[in-house]
DRENFIKE-188002 format. One record per residue (C-alpha): residue in three letters; chain; x, z, y negated. Coordinates in pm, 1 decimal. Layout:
<sites>
{res = ALA, chain = A, u = X, w = Z, v = Y} .
...
</sites>
This chain:
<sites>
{res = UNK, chain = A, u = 29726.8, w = 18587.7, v = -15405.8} .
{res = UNK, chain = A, u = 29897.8, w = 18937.6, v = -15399.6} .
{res = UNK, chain = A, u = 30103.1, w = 18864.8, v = -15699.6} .
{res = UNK, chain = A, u = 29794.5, w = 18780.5, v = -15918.3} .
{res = UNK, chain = A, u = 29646.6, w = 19122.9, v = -15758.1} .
{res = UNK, chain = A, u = 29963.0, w = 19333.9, v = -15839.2} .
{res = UNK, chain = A, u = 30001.6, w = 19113.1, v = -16181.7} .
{res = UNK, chain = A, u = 29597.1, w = 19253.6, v = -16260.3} .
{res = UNK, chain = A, u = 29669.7, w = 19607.5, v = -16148.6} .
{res = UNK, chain = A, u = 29973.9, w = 19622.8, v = -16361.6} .
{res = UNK, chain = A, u = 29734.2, w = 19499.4, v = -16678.1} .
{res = UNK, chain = A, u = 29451.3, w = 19745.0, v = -16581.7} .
{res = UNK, chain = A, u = 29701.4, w = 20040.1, v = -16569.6} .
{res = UNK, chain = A, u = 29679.1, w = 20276.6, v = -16881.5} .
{res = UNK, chain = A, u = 29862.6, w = 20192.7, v = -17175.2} .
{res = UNK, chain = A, u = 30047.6, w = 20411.8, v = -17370.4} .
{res = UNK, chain = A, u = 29986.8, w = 20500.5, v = -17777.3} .
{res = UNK, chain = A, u = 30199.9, w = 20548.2, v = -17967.7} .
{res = UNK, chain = A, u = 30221.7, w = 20893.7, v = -18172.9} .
{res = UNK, chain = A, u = 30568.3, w = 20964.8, v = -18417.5} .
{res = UNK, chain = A, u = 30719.0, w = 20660.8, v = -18221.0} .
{res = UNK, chain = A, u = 30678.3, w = 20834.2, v = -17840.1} .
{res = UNK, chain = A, u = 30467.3, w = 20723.9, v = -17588.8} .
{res = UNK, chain = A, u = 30189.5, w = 20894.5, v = -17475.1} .
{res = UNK, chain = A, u = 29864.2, w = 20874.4, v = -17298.0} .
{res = UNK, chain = A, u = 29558.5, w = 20877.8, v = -17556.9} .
{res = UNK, chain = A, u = 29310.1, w = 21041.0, v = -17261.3} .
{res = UNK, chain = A, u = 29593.9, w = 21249.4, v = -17061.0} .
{res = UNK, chain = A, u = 29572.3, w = 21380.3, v = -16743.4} .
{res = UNK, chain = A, u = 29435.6, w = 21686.2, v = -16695.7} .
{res = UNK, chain = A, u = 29763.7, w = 21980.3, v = -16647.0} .
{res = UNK, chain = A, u = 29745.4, w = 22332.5, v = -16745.5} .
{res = UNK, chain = A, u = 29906.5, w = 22273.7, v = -17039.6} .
{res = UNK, chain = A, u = 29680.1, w = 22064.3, v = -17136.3} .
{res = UNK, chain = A, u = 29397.0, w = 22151.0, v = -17356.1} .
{res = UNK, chain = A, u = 29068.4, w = 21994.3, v = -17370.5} .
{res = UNK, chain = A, u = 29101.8, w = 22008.6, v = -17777.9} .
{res = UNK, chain = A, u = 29372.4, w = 21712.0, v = -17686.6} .
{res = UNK, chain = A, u = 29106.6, w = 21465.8, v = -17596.3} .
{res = UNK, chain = A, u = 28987.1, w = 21181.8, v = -17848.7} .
{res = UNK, chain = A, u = 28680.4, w = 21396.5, v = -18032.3} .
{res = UNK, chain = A, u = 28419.6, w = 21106.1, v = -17795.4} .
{res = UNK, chain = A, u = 28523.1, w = 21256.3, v = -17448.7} .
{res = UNK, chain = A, u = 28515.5, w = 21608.8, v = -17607.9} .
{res = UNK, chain = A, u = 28157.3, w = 21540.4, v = -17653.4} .
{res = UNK, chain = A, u = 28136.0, w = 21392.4, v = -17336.4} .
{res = UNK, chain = A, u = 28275.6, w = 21651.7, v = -17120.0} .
{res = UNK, chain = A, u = 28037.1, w = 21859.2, v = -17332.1} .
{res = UNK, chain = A, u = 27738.4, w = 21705.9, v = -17204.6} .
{res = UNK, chain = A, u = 27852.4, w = 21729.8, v = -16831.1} .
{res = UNK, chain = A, u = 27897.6, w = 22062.5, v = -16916.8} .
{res = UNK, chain = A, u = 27570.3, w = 22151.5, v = -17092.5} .
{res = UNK, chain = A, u = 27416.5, w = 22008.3, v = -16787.0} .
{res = UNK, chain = A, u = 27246.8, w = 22198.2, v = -16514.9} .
{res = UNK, chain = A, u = 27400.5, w = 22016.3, v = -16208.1} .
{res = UNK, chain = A, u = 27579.6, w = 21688.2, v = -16184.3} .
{res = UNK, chain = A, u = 27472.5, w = 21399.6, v = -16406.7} .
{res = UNK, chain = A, u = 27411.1, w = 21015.5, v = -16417.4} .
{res = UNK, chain = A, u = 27599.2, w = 20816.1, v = -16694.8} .
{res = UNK, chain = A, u = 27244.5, w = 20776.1, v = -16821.4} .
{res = UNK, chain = A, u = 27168.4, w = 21113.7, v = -16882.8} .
{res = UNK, chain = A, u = 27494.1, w = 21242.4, v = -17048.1} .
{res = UNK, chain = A, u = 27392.7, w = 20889.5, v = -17285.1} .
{res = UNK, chain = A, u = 27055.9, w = 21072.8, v = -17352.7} .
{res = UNK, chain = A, u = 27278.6, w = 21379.4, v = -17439.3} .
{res = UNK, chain = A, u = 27488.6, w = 21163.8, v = -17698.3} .
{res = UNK, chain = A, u = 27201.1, w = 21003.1, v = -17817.4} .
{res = UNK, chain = A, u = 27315.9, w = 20703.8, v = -17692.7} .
{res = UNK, chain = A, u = 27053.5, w = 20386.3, v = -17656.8} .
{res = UNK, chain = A, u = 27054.0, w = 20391.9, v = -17219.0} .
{res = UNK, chain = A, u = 26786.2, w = 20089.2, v = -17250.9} .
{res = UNK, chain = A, u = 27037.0, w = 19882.7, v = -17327.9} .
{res = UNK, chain = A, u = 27339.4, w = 19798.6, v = -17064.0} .
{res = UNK, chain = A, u = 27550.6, w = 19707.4, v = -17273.3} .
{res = UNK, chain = A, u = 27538.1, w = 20072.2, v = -17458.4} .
{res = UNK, chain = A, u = 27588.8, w = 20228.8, v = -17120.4} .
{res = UNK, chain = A, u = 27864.1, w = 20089.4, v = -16981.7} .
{res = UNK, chain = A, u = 28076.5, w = 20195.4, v = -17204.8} .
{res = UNK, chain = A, u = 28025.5, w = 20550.2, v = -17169.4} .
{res = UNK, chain = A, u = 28045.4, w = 20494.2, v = -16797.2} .
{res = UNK, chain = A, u = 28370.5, w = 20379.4, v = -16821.9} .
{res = UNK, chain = A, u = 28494.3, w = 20628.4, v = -17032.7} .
{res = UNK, chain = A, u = 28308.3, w = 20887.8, v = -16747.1} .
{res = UNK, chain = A, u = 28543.9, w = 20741.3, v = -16453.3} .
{res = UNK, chain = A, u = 28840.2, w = 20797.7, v = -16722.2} .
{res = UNK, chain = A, u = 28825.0, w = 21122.7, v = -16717.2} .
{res = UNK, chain = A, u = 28756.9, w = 21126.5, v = -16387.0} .
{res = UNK, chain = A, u = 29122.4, w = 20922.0, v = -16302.3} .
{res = UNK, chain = A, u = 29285.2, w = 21153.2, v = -16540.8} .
{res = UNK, chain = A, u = 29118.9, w = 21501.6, v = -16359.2} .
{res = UNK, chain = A, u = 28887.6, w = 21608.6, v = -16632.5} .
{res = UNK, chain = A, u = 28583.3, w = 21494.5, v = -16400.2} .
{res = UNK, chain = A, u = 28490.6, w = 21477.8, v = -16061.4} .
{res = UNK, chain = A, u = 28287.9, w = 21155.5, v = -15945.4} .
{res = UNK, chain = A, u = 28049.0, w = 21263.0, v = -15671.5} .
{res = UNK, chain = A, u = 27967.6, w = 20961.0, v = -15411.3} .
{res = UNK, chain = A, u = 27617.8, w = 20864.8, v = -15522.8} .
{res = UNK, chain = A, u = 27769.7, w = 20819.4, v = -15841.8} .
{res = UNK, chain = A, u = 27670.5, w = 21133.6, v = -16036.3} .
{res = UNK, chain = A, u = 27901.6, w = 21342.6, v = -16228.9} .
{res = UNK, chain = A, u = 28024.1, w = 21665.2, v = -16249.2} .
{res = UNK, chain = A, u = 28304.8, w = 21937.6, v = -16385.8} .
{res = UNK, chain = A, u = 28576.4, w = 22008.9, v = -16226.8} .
{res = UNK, chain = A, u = 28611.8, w = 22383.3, v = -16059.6} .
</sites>
C-alpha cells in the first residue's frame, strides 16, 4: 500500500517543460526574481481577478470574473485547480473555508 501511495505522489508531482532543451516549471514558484509576467497569460488573468477583488474570493467568483460558465462543474474545476496551483507554487494563499486571496 505505501508504494502505490509514494508511486501516485511521484505521478502527481509537477512536471517539468521543456524550453531551449532545459527543464523548467511552466507555473514556477513564486521567488523575487520571479515576475508575475512569467506566468502562462490564464493565471495572469487569474491572479488578476483575485486581485481586482475586494476581499478573498470563491473559485466561483474569480470564474464570474473570467467569464467563465460556474453553472457547470465541469467548467469550474478547472479553474479551481489551477487556483490551488498557484497557491502550491506561492502566488496565492488558500484561506481554510476555501476562499482565496493574494499574498502580502
Amino acid at each position: 500500500m505505501s508504494e502505490q501511495l509514494a508511486d501516485e505522489r511521484a505521478s502527481a508531482a509537477p512536471t517539468p517543460g521543456q524550453v531551449g532543451g532545459r527543464a523548467v516549471m511552466l507555473i514556477p514558484h513564486r521567488t523575487p526574481d520571479v515576475e508575475e509576467t512569467m506566468l502562462p497569460p490564464d493565471y495572469q488573468r487569474i491572479l488578476a481577478a483575485v486581485r481586482q477583488a475586494a476581499g478573498p474570493v470563491m473559485a466561483r467568483q474569480v470564474g464570474e470574473v473570467l467569464g467563465v460558465d460556474v453553472t457547470v462543474r465541469a467548467r469550474l474545476e478547472p479553474l479551481r485547480g489551477r487556483l490551488v496551483r498557484l497557491v502550491d507554487r506561492g502566488w496565492l494563499r488558500k484561506l481554510p473555508d476555501g476562499r482565496f486571496t493574494t499574498r502580502l
